[in-house]
N, C-alpha and C positions, 0 to 999 in steps of 0.2 A: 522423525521417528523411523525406525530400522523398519524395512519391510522384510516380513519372513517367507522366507521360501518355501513352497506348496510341495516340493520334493526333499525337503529336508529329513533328513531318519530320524532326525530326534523332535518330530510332531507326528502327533497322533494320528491328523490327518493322509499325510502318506501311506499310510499303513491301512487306511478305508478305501483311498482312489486307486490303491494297487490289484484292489480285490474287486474292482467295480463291476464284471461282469457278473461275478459272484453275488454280489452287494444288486444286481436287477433280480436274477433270479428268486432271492429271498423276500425281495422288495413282490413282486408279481404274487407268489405263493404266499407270500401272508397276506397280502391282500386278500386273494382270494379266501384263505381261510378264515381269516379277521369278519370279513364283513360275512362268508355265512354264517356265521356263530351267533351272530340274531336269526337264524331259521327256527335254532334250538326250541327260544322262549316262545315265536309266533306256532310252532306246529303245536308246542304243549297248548299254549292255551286254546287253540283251535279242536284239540283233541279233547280238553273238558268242556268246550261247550257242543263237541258232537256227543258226548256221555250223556250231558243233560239233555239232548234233543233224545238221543234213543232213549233216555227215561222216559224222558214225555211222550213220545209216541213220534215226534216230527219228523224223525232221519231211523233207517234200516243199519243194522249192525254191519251191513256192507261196506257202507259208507266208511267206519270208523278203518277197516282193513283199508282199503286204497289209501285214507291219508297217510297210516302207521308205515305201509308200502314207499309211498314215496317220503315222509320221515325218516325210513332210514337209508332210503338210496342218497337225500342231501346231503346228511351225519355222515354218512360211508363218503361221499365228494370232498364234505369239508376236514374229515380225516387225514384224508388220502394229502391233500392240499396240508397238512399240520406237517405228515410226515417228510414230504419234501420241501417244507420249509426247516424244519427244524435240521434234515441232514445236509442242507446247505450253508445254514448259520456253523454248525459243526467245523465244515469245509472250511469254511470261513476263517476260524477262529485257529486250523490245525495249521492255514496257509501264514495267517499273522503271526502265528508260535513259531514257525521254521523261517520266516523271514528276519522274525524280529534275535530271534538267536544266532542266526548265521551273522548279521549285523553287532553283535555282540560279543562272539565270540570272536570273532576278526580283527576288532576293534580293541578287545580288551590284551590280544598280543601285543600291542603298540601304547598300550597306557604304562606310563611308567612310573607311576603309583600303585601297580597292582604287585609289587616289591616289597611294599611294607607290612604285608601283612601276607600269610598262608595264601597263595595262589589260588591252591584246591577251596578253602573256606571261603577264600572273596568269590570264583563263581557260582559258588554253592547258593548262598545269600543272592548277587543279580538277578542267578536264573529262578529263583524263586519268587523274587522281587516283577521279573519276568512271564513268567507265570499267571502270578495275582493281578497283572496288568490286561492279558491276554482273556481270563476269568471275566473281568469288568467291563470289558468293548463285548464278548461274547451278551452278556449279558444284558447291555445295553441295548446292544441290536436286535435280540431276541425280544426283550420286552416294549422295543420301539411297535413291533406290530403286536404280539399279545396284549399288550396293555394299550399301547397310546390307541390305535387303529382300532382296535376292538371297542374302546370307550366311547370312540366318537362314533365308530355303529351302530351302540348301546344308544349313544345319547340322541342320534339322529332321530332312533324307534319312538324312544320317549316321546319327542318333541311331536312325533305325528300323529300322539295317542292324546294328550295334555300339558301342551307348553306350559300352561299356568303351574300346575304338579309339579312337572320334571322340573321348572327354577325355583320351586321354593323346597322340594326334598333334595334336591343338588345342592343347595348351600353348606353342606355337613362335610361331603368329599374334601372339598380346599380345605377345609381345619386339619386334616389331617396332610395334608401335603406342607401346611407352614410350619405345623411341627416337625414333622424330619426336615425342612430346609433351618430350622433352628434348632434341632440338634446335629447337625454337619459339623462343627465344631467339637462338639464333645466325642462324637465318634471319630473323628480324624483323627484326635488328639490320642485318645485309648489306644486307636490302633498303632497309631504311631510307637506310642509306648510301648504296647507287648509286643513288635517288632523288632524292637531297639533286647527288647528281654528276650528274646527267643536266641536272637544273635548272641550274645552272651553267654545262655547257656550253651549252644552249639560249639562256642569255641571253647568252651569251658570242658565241654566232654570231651572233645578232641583230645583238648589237653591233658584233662585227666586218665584218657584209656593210653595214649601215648608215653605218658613220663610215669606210668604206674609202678614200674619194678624199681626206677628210683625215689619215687615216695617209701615205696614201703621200706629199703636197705637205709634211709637218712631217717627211718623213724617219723615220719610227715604224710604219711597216709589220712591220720583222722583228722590233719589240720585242713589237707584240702576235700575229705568228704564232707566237712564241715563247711567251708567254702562252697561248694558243689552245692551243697543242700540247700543253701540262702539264695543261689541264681535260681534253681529250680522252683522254691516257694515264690519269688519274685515273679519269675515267669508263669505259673501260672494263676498269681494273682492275677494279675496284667492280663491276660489271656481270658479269663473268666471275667471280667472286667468288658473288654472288651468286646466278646460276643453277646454281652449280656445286654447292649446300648444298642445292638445289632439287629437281635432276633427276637429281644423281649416286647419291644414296640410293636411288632407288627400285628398281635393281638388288641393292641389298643387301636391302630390305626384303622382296623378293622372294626372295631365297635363304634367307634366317631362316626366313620362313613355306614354306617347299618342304622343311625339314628333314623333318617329319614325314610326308612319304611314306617316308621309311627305316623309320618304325613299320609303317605300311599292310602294305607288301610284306613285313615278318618275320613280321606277325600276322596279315593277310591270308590269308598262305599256309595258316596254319593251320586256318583259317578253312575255307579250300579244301578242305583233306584231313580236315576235321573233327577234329580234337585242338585247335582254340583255342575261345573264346570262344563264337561262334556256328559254326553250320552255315551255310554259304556253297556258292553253285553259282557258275561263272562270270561270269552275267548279274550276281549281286550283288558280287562282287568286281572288277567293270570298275567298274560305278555307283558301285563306296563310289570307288574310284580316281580316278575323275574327276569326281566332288563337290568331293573334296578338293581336287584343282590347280585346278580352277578358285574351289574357295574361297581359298587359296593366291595365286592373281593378284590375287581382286577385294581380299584384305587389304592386297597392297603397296601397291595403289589407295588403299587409304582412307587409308594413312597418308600417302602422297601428299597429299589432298585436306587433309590438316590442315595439310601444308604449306601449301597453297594459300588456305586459309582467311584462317593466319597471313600470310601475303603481301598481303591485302586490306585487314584488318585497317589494317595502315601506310596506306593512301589512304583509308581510311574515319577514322580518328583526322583524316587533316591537311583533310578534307573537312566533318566533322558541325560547325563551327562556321557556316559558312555554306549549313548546309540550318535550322538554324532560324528557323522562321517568323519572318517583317518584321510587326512588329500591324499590323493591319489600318487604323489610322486613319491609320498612318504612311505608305500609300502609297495611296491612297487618287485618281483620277486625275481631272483638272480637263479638260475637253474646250470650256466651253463660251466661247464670244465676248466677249473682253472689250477695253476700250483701254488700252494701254500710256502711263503719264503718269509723263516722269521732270523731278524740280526741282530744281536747283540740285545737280546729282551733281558732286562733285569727287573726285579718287582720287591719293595720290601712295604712291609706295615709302618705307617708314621712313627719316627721314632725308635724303630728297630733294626736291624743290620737287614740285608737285603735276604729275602728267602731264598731265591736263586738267581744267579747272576748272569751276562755273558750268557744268555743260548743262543747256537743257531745251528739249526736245523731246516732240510727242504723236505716238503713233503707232496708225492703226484698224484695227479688222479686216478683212485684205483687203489691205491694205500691205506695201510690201515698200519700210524702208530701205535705201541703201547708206551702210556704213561704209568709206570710205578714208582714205587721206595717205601719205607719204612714208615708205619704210623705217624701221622702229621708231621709227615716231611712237607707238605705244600703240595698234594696230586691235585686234589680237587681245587683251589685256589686258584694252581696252575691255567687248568681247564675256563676254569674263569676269565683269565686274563681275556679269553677272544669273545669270550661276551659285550664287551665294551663295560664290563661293571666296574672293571677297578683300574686305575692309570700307573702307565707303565713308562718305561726306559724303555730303547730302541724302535724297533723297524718291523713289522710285522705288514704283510700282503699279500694278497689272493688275485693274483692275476693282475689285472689293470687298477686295482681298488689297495685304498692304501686303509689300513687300520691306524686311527687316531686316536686310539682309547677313550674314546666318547660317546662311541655305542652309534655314531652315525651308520654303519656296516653292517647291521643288525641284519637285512635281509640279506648274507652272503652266510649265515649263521646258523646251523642247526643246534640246539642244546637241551641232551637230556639229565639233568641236575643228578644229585646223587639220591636224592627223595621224593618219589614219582608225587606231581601235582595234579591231584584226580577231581575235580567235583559233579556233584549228587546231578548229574544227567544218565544219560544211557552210553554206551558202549560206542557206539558210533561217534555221539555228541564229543566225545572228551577225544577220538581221536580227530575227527574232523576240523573242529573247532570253527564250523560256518563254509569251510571250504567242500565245496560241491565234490563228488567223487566215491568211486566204491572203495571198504576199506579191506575186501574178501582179502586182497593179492599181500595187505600189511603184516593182517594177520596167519597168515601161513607164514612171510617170513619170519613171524618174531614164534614160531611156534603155538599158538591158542585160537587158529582157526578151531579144533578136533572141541575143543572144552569149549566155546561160545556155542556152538552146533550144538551142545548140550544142554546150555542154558534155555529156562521159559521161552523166553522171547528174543532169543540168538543177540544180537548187534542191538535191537533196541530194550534189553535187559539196564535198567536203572543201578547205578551200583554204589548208591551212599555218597555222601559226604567224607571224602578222602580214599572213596574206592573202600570202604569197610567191610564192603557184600564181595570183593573176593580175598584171595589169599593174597602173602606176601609176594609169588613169585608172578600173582597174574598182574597186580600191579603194577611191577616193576616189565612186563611184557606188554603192557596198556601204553604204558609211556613213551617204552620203545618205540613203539607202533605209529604214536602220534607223531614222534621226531620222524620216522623213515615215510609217514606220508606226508610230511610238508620238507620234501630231501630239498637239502641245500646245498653250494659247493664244501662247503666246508662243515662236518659231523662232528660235535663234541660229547660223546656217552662215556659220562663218570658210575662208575660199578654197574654196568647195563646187566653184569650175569651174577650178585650177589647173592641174588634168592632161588635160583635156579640149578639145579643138577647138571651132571657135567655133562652127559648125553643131550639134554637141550640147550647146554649149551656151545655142544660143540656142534649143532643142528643150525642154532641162529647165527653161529662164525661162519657156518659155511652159504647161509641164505643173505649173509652180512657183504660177503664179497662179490655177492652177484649186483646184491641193493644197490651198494657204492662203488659201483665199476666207476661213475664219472664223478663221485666225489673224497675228498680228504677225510677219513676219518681220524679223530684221535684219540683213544677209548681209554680210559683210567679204569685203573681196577688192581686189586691189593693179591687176588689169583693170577698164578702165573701156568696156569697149564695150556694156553693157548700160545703164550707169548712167545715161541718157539717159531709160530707160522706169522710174525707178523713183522712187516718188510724192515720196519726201525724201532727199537727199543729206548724210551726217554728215562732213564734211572738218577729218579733224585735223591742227593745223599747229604747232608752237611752246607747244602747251600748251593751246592755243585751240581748239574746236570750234565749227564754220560748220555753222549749220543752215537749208538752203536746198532751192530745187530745182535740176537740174543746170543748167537753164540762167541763174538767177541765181548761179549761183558761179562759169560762164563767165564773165560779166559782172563778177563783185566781185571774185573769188578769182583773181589772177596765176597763184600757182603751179598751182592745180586746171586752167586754161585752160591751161598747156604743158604738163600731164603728160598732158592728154586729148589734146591736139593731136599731141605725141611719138608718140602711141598711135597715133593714127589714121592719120597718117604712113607705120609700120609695119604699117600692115594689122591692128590688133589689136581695131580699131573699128569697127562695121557702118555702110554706107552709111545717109547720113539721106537 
């Protein structure tokens, strides 16, 4: 049998021993608040039977003030003692939530399955997945001393008052524990289900806000509203479904465990008048009473929390494949200066004549090519090729590293795609991506420090599922941001200034060439107002790649001289 490793990220465990000092603290302070919390039941009833003595004549109303006195100096102790347990459990749970996403998001750069599906959608779903994990360990640990600690308090008090009592009205509690350990199942299952529906709808909206203006021109509008509407009643059938196994039970589980105050008060009483079990005065017959209910609530609790447990559980299973560690040699990060030298690169689609053939081109550190040409001529494809995505003809190398179009080279590789991949984290989260570091110095370069500084909650501002919470051009500035903090020797940005005016973007060309003094960039983009100041110009035409500068492909290249001239025309080209 495999022995599992206690430091492994994808157990649970690591993630409690990492926090252990944390993890005494909470432990000390619930103790201590757990176990005063029988002060509670012993001062009440102590205080009704000082009431009944000052009826009687036996005790001075003085009396009743000193105890209330130090009643609420202990209540104020075991407060005090709540609060520092609970902002430590807190601690706790915000230090698992940043380790266990730095761990993920690190990790999910190097899966290469997370290809087949919207990038931005699949972290979307982990880190939520992520989340409800993070929810379930908080939760657990919180109610390891509210509930478990506090019970056995309760149960201790009982026992000193009438063992014979407290095990035959404690019989009740466990029913209600074997029913939530027997419905684990049907809640797992539920949950799992509106999960699996939530996700659907998600991608489902996506889809639909995305591809909207071509439903509505192809006439297909009400076919996929229609569509839309069946994930959405799905889901929240499912959904409703789901928290109804959840949170409808815990009124029963609470009734179960409340039966045995019916014992209490028949044997109790006797208690009282002395013919049961023990001899009882008032002060002890409130205390055993209110031991009980409130041992009585925290039981419905627990069985609650196994609920909750089991709920976790589902997002911790679709999660733990991608918290295992990436080896270490596998990601391993290349920062230093090197030249880009591509030989005789040809690239065609299976089956079809080759898109461009024959390039070669050198590029230095400190450079910044431009890749254009004419509507699906192959720019962004191009750009691809040094992703390792797609296999190639020829000789491509970055220094001492050879490119084998297999994707091994990946960490020599920066690549910002031509459609920013954002998911529903915060501002920070999606450029960082688990890598420690401030990202102030990113965002000034890419322009959006001034609008973050604006937002609620600056850098840690949440911003949807594909970035939906900003505009197009922040997006496309988010993205940036995320490529030039994890700078590699070699920058691939397809349309980085699309959505953006020519003022910022002739702000981030010029914070661009300060970024990548020491690396290769090679920037696609179908705007030519820049391409004037950039060291080599790549113009694909017909299959053909011209490698020039811009103002020799003025000169040589017809179509390149009307498509800049067109530009310029329109205002889309900075005065020379």
């Amino acid at each position: 049998m495999k022995k599992t490793d206690k430091n492994a990220t994808d157990q649970i465990g690591y993630y409690f021993r990492k926090e252990k000092w944390l993890l005494l603290t909470v432990t000390i302070t619930g103790i201590l608040y757990n176990v005063g919390m029988v002060a509670g039941p012993w001062f009440e009833g102590q205080m009704v039977q000082y009431l009944c003595d000052i009826i009687g004549g036996k005790k001075r109303p003085s009396a009743m003030v000193s105890l209330v006195v130090c009643y609420v100096l202990t209540i104020f102790f075991v407060q005090f003692m709540r609060y520092l347990k609970r902002l430590y459990v807190r601690k706790f749970a915000n230090n698992i939530s940043k380790n266990m996403k730095m761990i993920l998001y690190r990790n999910l750069l190097y899966q290469k399955n997370i290809e087949k599906e919207d990038a931005g959608t699949m972290m979307t779903k982990i880190i939520a997945d992520a989340d409800a994990c993070v929810e379930g360990m908080r939760k657990f640990t919180t109610e390891i001393f509210d509930t478990g600690i506090v019970m056995i308090a309760y149960l201790v008090m009982l026992l000193s008052y009438d063992w014979r009592l407290t095990i035959l009205s404690m019989l009740f509690p466990p029913i209600a524990y074997i029913l939530a350990e027997r419905l684990k199942v049907i809640v797992t299952r539920n949950v799992a289900l509106s999960r699996e529906s939530s996700g659907r709808l998600n991608a489902s909206t996506l889809e639909r806000i995305t591809n909207a203006l071509t439903y509505r021109i192809y006439g297909q509008e009400k076919n996929r509203n229609a569509e839309y509407e069946l994930y959405l009643a799905d889901y929240e059938k499912k959904a409703i479904r789901a928290n109804l196994w959840e949170n409808v039970m815990q009124p029963v589980y609470q009734v179960i465990s409340m039966i045995g105050t019916v014992m209490i008060i028949w044997f109790g009483e006797r208690n009282v008048l002395g013919t049961g079990w023990s001899v009882w005065n008032i002060a002890a017959f409130s205390t055993f009473f209110a031991c009980y209910r409130k041992l009585a609530v925290k039981s419905s609790k627990a069985a609650k929390l196994f609920n909750a447990v089991q709920k976790a559980e589902v997002s911790w299973k679709r999660i733990k494949p991608y918290l295992k560690e990436i080896q270490e040699e596998k990601r391993v990060e290349h920062t230093q200066a090197a030249t880009l030298e591509v030989s005789g690169l040809t690239f065609a689609w299976p089956g079809q004549n080759p898109l461009f053939a024959n390039v070669t081109f050198k590029g230095n550190p400190g450079q910044i090519l431009g890749i254009t040409g004419e509507v699906a001529c192959g720019k962004s494809t191009f750009g691809r090729i040094f992703t390792g995505e797609l296999l190639y003809d020829g000789k491509i190398t970055m220094g001492n590293v050879s490119f084998d179009g297999k994707g091994e080279y990946i960490n020599e590789v920066g690549y910002l795609g031509h459609q920013p991949e954002l998911f529903d984290g915060t501002i920070e989260d999606n450029i960082c991506m688990g890598k420690p570091g401030d990202v102030e110095e990113v965002l000034r370069a890419v322009c959006m420090d001034q609008e973050v500084e604006l937002l609620p909650e600056k850098i840690y501002t949440r911003i949807g599922s594909g970035g939906v919470r900003l505009s197009g051009g922040q997006q496309a500035r988010i993205a940036l941001a995320r490529t030039l903090y994890h700078k590699k020797p070699l920058m691939i940005l397809d349309d980085p200034f699309s959505a953006v005016d020519m003022e910022t973007e002739k702000q981030i060309y010029e914070n661009l060439r300060l970024w990548g003094k020491d690396s290769v960039i090679l920037l696609i983009s179908h705007r030519l107002g820049l391409f004037p100041k950039f060291d080599q110009v790549l113009w694909l035409e017909n299959g053909k790649v011209c490698v020039a500068s811009h103002d020799k492909l003025i000169q040589e290249e017809e179509h390149y001289r009307l498509l800049y001239e067109e530009q310029r025309r329109g205002g889309k080209v900075y005065a020379e």
